[in-house]
C-alpha positions as CSV (number, residue, x, y, z in Angstrom):
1,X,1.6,97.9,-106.6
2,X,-1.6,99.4,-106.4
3,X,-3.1,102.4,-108.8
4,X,-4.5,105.7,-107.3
5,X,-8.3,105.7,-107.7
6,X,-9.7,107.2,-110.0
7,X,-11.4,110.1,-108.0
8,X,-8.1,111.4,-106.0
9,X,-4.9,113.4,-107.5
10,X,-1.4,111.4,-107.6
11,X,-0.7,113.3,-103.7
12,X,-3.6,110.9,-102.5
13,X,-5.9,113.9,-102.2
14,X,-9.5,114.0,-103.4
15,X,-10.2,116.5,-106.9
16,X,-11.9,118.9,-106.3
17,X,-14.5,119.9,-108.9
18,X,-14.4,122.8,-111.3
19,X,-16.9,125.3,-110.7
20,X,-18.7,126.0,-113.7
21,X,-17.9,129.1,-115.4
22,X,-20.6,132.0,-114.6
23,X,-22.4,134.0,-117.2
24,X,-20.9,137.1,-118.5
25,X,-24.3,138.7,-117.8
26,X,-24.4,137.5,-114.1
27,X,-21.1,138.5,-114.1
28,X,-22.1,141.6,-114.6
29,X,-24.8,141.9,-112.5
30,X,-22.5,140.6,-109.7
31,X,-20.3,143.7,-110.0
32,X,-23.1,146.0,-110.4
33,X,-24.3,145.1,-107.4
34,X,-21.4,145.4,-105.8
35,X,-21.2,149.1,-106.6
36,X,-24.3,149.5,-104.8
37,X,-23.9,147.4,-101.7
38,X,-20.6,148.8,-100.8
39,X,-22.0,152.5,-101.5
40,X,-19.9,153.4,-104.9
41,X,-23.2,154.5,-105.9
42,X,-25.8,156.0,-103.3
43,X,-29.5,155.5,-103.8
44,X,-31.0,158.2,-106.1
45,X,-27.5,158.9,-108.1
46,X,-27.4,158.1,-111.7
47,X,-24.6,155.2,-112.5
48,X,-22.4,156.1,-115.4
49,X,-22.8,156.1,-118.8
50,X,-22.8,152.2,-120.9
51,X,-19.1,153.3,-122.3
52,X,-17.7,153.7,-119.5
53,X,-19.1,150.9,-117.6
54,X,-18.2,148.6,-120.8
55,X,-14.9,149.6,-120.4
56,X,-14.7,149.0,-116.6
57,X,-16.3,146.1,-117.0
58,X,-14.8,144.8,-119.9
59,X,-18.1,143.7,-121.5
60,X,-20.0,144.4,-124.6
61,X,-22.9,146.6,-124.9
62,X,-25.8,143.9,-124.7
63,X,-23.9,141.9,-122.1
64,X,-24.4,145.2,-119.9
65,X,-27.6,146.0,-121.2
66,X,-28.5,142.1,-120.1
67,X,-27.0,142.6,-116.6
68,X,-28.9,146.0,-115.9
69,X,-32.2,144.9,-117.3
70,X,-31.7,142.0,-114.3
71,X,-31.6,144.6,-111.6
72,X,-33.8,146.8,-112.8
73,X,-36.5,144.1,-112.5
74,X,-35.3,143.4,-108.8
75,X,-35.9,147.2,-107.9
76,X,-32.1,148.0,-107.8
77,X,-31.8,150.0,-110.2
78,X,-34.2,152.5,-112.7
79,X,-33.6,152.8,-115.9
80,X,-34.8,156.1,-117.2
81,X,-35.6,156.1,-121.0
82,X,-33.1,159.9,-122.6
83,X,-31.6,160.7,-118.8
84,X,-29.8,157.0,-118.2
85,X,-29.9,154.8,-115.0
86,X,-30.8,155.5,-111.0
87,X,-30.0,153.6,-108.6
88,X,-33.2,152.9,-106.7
89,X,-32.8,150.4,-104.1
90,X,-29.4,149.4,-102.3
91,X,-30.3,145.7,-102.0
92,X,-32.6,143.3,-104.0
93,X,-34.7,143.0,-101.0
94,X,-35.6,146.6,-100.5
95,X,-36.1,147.0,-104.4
96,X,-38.5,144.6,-103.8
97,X,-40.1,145.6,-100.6
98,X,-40.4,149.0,-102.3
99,X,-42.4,147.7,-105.3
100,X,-44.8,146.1,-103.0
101,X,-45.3,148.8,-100.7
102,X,-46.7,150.5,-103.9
103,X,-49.5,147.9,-104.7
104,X,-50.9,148.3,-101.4
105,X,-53.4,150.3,-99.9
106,X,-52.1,153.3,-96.9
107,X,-53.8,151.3,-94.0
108,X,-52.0,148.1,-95.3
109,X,-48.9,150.1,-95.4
110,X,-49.1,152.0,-92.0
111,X,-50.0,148.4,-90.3
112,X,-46.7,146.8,-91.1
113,X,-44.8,150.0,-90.7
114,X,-46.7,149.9,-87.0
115,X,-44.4,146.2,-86.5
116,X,-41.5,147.4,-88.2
117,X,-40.9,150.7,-86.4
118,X,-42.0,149.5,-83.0
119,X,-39.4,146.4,-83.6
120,X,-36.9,148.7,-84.5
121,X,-37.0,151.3,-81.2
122,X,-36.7,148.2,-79.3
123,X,-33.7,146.8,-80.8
124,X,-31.6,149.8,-81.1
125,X,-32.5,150.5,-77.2
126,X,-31.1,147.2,-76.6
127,X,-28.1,147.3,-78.8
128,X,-27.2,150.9,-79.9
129,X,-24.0,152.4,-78.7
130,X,-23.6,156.2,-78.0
131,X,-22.4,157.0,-81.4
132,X,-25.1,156.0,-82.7
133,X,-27.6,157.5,-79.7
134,X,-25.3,160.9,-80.9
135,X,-25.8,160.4,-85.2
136,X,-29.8,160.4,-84.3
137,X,-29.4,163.7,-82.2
138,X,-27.2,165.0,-84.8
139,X,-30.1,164.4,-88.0
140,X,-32.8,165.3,-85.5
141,X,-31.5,168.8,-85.0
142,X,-30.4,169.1,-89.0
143,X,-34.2,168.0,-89.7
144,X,-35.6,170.9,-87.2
145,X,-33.6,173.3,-88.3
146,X,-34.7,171.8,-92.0
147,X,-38.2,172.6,-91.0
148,X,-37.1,176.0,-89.1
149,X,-35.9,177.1,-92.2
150,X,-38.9,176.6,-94.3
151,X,-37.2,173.7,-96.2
152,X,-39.7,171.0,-96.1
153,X,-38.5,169.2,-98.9
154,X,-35.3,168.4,-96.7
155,X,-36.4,168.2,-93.4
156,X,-39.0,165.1,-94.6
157,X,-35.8,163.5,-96.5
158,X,-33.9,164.5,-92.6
159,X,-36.8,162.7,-90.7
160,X,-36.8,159.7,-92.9
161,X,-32.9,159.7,-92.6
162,X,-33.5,159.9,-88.5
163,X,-36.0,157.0,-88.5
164,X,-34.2,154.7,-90.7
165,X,-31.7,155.2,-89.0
166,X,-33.5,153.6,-86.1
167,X,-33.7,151.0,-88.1
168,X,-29.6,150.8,-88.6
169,X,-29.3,151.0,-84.9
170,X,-31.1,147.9,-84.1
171,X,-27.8,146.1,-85.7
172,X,-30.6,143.5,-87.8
173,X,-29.3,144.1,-91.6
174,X,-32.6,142.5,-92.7
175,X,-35.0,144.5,-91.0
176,X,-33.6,148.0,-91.8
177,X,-33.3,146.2,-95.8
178,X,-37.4,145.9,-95.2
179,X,-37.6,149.0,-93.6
180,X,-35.8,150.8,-96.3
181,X,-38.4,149.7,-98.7
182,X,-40.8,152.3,-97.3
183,X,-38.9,155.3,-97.9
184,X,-41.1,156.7,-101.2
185,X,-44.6,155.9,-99.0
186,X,-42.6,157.3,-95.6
187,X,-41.8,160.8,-97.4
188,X,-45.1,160.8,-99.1
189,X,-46.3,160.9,-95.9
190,X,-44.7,163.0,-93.7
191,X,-45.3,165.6,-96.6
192,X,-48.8,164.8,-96.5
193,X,-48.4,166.2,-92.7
194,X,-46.5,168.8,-93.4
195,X,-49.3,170.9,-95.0
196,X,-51.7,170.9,-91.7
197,X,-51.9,173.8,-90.2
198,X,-51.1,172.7,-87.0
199,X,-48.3,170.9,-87.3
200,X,-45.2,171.7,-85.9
201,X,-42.0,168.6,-85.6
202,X,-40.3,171.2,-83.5
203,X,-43.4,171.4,-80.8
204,X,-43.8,167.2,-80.9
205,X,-41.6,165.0,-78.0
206,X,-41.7,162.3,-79.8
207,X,-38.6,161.4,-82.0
208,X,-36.4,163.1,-78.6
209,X,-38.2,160.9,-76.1
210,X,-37.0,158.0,-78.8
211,X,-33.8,158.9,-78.5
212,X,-33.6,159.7,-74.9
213,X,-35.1,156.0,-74.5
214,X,-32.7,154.2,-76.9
215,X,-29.9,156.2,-74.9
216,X,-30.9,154.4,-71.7
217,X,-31.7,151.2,-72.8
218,X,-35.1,151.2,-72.0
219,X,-37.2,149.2,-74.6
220,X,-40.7,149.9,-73.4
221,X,-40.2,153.3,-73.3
222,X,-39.1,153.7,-76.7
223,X,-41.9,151.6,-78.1
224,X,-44.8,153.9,-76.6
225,X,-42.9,156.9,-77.8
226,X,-43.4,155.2,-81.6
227,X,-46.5,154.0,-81.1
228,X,-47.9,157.9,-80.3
229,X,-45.8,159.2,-83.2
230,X,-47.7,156.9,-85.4
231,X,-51.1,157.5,-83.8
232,X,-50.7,161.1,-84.6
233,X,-49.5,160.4,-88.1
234,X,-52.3,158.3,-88.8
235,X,-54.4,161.1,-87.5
236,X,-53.0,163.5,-90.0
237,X,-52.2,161.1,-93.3
């Protein structure tokens, strides 16, 4: 009578290996960014204190101190020195995206955002659905009447909100991760605008001829409505 080898169990089955044990730390950075993925914690709040998150996460204080320090060098979070921790990005990718819009100069900036944006209008023209065609008419008109209001502050967080959400609408999780990584050089911008005296968002077609293009499927059109939006931001940067 023969023996079982020696790489399967007694049922005749191979073993399957045992994972090696993880970390505490990456552990811990593992449910972190879990909080932030699945929206627990929204970009710009401010996580909760160590105690508590020791105790939810059953850790001690340098373990957690170890696992924040990790995503606060990917851009995730922001660890701010007497007022406690931000969350600054909602992925690793768009941390990073953000970092390295900063190193770079406006023109280098504006140039990608010309491929992302464009890229964007065309995707979500091909693939949005009309409740998503009616949440961009919906943060259009909250960012006019933003700006109608004399809340400028709000109406370039609305306008940022409106074009990523172009960017959602195109259904490619990696692009609007990239996209998001412009948001502090996008609201710069668009406050940078907001002090010519001739501007007016309510008097400008373009983010409704955007919408009226994604609604009918019509790529081209929604590309050439981008493309003048960003010539006369460039114009006005």
């Amino acid at each position: 009578m023969s023996t079982p080898h020696a790489g399967a169990s007694q049922s005749g089955s191979p073993k399957q290996p045992v994972p090696p044990k993880q970390p505490r730390a990456a552990v811990v950075v593992q449910r972190l960014r879990e909080q932030v993925t699945s929206g627990v914690w929204a970009v710009g709040e401010r996580i909760p204190k160590e105690a508590e998150l020791m105790e939810l996460l059953g850790v001690s204080r340098g373990t957690l101190r170890e696992g924040v320090k990790a995503l606060s060098h990917a851009g995730m979070l922001e660890v701010r020195q007497g007022d406690g921790t931000y969350v600054r990005a909602r992925s690793e990718l768009e941390g990073t995206a953000s970092r390295s819009v900063r190193e770079h100069t406006a023109a280098h900036v504006f140039e990608v955002r010309q491929v992302l944006d464009t890229q964007a209008a065309r995707l979500a023209s091909e693939r949005a659905t009309g409740d998503g065609v009616r949440e961009l008419q919906r943060i259009l008109d909250a960012a006019l009447a933003a700006w109608d209001a004399g809340r400028v502050e709000e109406w370039a967080e609305l306008d940022w909100e409106f074009h990523r959400g172009v960017a959602r609408l195109s259904e490619n999780p990696l692009l609007e991760e990239l996209y998001s990584g412009f948001a502090g050089a996008f609201k710069r911008d668009l406050m940078n605008q907001s002090v010519h005296p001739d501007f007016d968002p309510s008097l400008q077609p373009g983010h409704q001829d955007l919408i009226a293009a994604i609604a009918s499927g019509d790529p081209e059109t929604a590309e050439h409505s981008v493309r003048c939006g960003l010539i006369i931001a460039e114009s006005r940067s």
